[in-house]
C-alpha positions in Angstrom: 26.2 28.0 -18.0 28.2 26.2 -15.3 31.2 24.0 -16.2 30.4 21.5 -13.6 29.2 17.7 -14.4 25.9 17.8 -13.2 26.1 14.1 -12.7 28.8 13.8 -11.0 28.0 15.8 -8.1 25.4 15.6 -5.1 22.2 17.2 -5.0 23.1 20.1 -2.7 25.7 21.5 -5.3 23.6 20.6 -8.4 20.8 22.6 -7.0 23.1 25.5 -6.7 24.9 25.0 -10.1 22.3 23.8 -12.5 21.1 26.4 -15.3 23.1 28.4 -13.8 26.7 30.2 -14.4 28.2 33.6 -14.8 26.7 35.9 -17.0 28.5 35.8 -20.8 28.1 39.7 -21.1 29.2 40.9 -18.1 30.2 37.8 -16.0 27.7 38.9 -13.7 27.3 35.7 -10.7 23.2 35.8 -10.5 21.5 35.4 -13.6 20.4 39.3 -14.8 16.7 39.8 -14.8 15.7 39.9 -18.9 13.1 42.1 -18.4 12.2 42.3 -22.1 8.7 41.8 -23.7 10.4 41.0 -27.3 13.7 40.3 -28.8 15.2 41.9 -32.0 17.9 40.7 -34.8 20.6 42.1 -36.7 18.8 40.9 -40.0 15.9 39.8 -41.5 17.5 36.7 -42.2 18.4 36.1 -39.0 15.1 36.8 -37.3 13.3 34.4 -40.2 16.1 31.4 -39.1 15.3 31.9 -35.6 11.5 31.4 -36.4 11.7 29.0 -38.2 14.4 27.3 -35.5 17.2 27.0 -37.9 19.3 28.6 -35.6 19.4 28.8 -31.3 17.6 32.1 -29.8 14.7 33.0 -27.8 11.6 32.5 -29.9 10.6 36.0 -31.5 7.0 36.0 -30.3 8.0 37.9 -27.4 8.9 36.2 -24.1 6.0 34.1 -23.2 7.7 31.8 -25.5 11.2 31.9 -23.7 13.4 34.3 -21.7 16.9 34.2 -20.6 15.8 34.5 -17.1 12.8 32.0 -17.1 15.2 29.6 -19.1 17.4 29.4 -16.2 14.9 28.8 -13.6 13.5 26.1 -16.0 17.0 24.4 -16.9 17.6 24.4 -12.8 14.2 22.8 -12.6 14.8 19.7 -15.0 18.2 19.0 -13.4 16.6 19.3 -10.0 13.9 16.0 -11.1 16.3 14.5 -13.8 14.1 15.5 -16.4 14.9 15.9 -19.8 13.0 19.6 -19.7 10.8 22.2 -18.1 8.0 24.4 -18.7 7.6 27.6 -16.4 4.2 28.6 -15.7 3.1 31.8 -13.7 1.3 29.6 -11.3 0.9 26.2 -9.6 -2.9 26.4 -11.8 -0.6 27.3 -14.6 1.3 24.1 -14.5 -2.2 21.9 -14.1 -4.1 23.9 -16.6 -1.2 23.5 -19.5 -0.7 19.6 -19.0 -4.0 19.2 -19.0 -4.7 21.4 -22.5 -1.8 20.2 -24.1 -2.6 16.4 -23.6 -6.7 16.1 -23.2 -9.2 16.8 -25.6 -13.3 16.1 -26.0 -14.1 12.7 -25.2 -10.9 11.5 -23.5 -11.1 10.6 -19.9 -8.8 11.3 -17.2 -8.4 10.1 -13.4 -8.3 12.0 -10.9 -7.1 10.9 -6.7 -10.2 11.7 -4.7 -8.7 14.2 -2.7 -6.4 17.4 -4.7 -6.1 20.9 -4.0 -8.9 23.2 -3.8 -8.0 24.8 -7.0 -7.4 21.4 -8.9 -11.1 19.9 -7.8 -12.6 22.8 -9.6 -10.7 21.8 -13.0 -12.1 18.1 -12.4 -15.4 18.9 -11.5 -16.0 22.2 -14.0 -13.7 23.2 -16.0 -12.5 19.6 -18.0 -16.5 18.4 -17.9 -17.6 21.5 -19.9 -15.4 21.0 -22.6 -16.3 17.3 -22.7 -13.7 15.2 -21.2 -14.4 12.3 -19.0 -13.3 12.7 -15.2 -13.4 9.7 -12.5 -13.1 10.0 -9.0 -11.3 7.4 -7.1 -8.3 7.0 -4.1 -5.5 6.3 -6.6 -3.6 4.9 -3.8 -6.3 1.6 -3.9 -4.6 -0.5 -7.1 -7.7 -2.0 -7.4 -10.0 0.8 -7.6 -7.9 2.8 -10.2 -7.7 -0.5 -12.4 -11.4 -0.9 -12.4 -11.4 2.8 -13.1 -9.5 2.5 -16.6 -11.2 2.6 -19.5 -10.1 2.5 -23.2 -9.8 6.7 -23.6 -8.4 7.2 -20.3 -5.0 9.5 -21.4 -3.9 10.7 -18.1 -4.2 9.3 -14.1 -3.3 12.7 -11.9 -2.2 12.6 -8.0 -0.8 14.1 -5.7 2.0 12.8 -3.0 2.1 13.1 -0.5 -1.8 14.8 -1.4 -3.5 17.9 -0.2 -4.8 17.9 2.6 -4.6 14.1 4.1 -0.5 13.7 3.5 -1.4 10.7 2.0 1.2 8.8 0.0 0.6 7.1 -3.3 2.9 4.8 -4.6 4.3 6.4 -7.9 5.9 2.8 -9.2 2.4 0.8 -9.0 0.3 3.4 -10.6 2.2 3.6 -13.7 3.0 -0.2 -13.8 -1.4 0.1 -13.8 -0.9 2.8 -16.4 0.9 1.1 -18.9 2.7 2.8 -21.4 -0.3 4.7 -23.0 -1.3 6.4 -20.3 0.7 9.6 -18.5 1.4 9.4 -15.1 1.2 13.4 -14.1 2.0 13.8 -10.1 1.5 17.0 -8.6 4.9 16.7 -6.1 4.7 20.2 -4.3 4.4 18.9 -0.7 7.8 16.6 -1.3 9.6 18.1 -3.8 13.5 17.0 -4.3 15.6 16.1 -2.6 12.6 14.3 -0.6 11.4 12.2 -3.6 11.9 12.0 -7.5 8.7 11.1 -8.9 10.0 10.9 -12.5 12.7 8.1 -11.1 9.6 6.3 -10.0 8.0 5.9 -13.1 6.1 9.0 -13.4 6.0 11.3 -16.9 5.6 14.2 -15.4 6.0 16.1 -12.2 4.2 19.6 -11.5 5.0 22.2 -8.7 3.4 25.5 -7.3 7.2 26.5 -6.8 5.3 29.6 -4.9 5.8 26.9 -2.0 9.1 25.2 -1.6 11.1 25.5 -4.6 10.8 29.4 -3.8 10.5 29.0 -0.2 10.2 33.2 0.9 6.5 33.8 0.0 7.0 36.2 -2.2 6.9 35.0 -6.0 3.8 33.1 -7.8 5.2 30.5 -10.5 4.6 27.1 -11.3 6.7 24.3 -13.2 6.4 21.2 -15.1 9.1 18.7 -16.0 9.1 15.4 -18.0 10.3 14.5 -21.5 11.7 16.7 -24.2 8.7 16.2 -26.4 6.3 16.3 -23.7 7.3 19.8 -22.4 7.9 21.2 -26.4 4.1 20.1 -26.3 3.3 22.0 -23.3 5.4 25.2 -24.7 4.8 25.4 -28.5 0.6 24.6 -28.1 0.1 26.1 -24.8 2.2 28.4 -23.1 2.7 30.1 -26.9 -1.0 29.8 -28.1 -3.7 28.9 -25.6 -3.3 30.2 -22.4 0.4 31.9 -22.7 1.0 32.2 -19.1 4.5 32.7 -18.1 6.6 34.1 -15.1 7.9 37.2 -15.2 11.2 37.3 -15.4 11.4 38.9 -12.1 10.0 36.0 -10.5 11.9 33.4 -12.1 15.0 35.4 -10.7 13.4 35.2 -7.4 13.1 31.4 -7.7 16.7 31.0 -8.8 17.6 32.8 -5.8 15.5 30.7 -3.3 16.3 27.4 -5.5 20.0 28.0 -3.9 18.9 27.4 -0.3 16.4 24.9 -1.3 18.5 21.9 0.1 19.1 23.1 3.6 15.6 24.7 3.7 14.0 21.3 3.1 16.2 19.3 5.5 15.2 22.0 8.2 11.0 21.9 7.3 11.3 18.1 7.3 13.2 18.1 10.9 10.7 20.4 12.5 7.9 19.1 11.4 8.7 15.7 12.7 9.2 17.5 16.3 6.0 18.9 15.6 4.6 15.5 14.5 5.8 13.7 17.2 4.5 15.9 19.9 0.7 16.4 18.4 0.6 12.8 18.6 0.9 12.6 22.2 -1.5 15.7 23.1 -5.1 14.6 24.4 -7.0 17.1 22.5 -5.9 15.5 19.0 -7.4 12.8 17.7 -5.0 12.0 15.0 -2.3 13.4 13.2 -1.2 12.7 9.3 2.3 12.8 8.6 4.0 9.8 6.8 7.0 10.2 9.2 5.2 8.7 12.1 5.4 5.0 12.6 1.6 5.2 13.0 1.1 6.5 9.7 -0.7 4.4 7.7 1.6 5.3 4.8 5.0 5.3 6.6 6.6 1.7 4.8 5.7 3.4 1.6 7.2 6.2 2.7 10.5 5.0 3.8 10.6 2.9 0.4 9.7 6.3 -2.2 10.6 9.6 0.1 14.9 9.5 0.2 17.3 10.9 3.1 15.4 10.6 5.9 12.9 13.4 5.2 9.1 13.0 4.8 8.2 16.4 4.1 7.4 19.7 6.0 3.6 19.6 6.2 1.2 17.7 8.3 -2.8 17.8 9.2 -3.6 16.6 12.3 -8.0 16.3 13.9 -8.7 17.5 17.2 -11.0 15.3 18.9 -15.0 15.8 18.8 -14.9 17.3 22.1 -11.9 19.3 23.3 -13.5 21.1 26.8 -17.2 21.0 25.7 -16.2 22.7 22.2 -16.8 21.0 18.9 -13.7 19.8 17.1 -14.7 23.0 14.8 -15.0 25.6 17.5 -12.1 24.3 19.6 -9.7 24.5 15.9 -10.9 28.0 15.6 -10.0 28.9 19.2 -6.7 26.8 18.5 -5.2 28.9 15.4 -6.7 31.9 16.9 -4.5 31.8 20.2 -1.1 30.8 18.2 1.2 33.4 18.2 4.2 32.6 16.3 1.9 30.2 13.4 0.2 32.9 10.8 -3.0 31.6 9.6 -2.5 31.5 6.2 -3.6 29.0 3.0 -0.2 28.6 1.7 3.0 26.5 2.4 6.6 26.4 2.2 7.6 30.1 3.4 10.3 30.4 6.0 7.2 31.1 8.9 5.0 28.4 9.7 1.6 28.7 8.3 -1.6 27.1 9.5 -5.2 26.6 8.3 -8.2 25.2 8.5 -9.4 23.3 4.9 -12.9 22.9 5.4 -13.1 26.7 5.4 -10.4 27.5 3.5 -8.5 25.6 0.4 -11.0 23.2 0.8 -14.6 25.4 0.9 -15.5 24.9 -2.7 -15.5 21.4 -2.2 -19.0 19.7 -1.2 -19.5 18.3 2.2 -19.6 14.6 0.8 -17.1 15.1 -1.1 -14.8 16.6 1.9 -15.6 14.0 4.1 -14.8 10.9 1.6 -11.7 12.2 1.2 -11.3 12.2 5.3 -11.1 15.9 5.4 -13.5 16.4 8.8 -14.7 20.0 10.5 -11.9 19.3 13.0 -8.6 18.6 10.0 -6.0 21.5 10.6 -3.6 21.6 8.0 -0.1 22.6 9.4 2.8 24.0 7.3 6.1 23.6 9.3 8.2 26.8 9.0 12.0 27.2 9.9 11.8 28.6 13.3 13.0 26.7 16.4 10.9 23.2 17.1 11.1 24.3 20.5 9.1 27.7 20.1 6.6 26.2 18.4 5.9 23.7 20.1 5.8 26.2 23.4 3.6 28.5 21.4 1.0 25.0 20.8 0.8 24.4 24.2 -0.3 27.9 25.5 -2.5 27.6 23.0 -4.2 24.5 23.8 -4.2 25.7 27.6 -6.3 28.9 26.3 -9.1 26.8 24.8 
């Protein structure tokens, strides 16, 4: 474990430090990869002490319940939000599915934001009504509507900020002064993780990532994360990540976030300055009717944003909505023709990597969702979703105007 006072130092060597020192064995720099499915003990004694949690050690029931590796990764995390702890999940679904198990049951009632990822709809709409438990519907950035929306078993209000795919801010400080003390705040913060914003500062009780986006940032390790309160997350761990669902990283994949955790400071200053470029000039084309990214003085959610999101930085991912007739195409036929003539952009559903993704959400993260649904949530035929990679501004914005001048 490092030596350093965490507190004492800025975010770019905390993020490097936290969870983090040489090995005790060996004195090995990275963290070794525990690639273990159990643990053993000298004695009996000692393996009934460590059950029974007596004594410190990785809980016996094999390493869904804690690894040296995962621990890390999980340690890094909490330091990262100022949390007290972390849970590890094997997915961005595996953080929402375990706060939701660990704190809802039949006949409480949760709020939703009108507008979440793709995946997280389905929970809302299928998954938590089949087992009983009450789901509303509204913008949560409207005070007004989410205080109407409160009713005496309402346990948990759940956004995202900026959200998916509208880059719409919420203000994290109102919702929970709404929320009262009874009632968790749970923000999903993948599009602005730290050190953009700290959601748990704000008043939030618990902040979720996919950390297969930015927390990772090189597209090539699934995992998930969720960070609040001790007791919250020994919740999360003992009732579900032990007993209900038991979905944990591997322990190769929590070595591959500690890796790209390292970087994660210069990666997001990068994704934030790009994407601005990007912003800036998408807002001046004539084939775009209007482009959502929190950075822009136009954005509708820019004050807020200057008050919650920190440094300068407002995030590496913008939509914008080509207009209803770009050269005699629809605004769906003329964003296929778009993405399809990019060359340097892959077309791809994810965000966060190094290479600048793009997609379309009414056909892709966004398909399962009904038309009437899509559209009060603002997400039109004509919304491309853009996530700003680390190349040069310059190319890509080169590469966007060939491929305008192709449609």
């Amino acid at each position: 474990m490092s030596k350093i006072d965490l507190n004492a130092v800025d975010f770019e060597t905390m993020i490097i430090h936290a969870g983090q020192g040489p090995d005790s064995a060996y004195g090995a720099l990275a963290t070794p990869i525990y690639q273990t499915s159990t643990f053993c003990f000298d004695t009996v004694e000692e393996g009934a002490a460590k059950f029974a949690k007596q004594i410190p050690g990785y809980h016996p029931v094999y390493s869904r319940s804690g690894n040296p590796t995962t621990r890390a990764f999980e340690l890094k995390c909490a330091a990262m939000e100022g949390g007290e702890d972390a849970v590890a999940t094997a997915s961005g679904m595996g953080a929402v599915g375990s706060v939701l198990l660990a704190f809802l049951k039949t006949g409480d009632h949760i709020i939703f934001d009108n507008s979440v990822y793709g995946g997280t709809n389905y929970v809302a709409t299928t998954n938590l009504p089949d087992l009983g438990i009450e789901v509303s519907r509204v913008d949560t950035s409207d005070l007004e509507a989410l205080k109407a929306a409160i009713k005496p078993n309402t346990k948990i209000i759940y956004f995202e900020t900026p959200n998916n795919p509208m880059i719409k801010v919420t203000d994290v400080a109102a919702v929970k002064a709404v929320a009262g003390p009874d009632i968790r705040v749970v923000v999903d913060g993948t599009f602005a993780p730290p050190p953009i914003q700290y959601v748990l500062k704000l008043g939030a009780d618990i902040v979720l990532h996919s950390i297969t986006k930015y927390i990772n940032g090189h597209g090539d390790a699934l995992g998930g994360v969720v960070v609040g309160t001790a007791a919250d997350m020994n919740q999360i761990r003992m009732n579900c990540m032990t007993k209900i669902n038991g979905c944990p990283p591997a322990p190769f994949n929590s070595y591959l976030v500690l890796r790209g955790m390292k970087t994660l400071a210069l990666r997001v200053e990068r994704h934030c300055q790009n994407a601005m470029a990007i912003a800036k000039y998408l807002e001046t084309n004539p084939y775009v009717k209007a482009v959502y990214y929190p950075g822009l003085e136009s954005s509708p959610s820019h004050e807020l944003a200057c008050k919650q999101m920190e440094n300068g930085l407002f995030g590496g991912i913008l939509s914008f909505e080509l207009k209803d007739d770009v050269k005699g195409l629809s605004s769906f036929e003329a964003g296929k023709k778009l993405l399809n003539n990019l060359t340097i952009p892959a077309i791809a559903v994810s965000l966060g990597d190094p290479d600048t993704l793009i997609e379309h959400p009414a056909s892709m993260t966004h398909a399962g969702v009904s038309p009437a649904d899509r559209l009060a949530a603002g997400i039109t035929d004509g919304l491309v979703r853009l996530s700003v990679g680390l190349e040069s501004a310059k190319d890509l914005i080169n590469d966007f105007e060939q491929a305008f001048a192709k449609i």
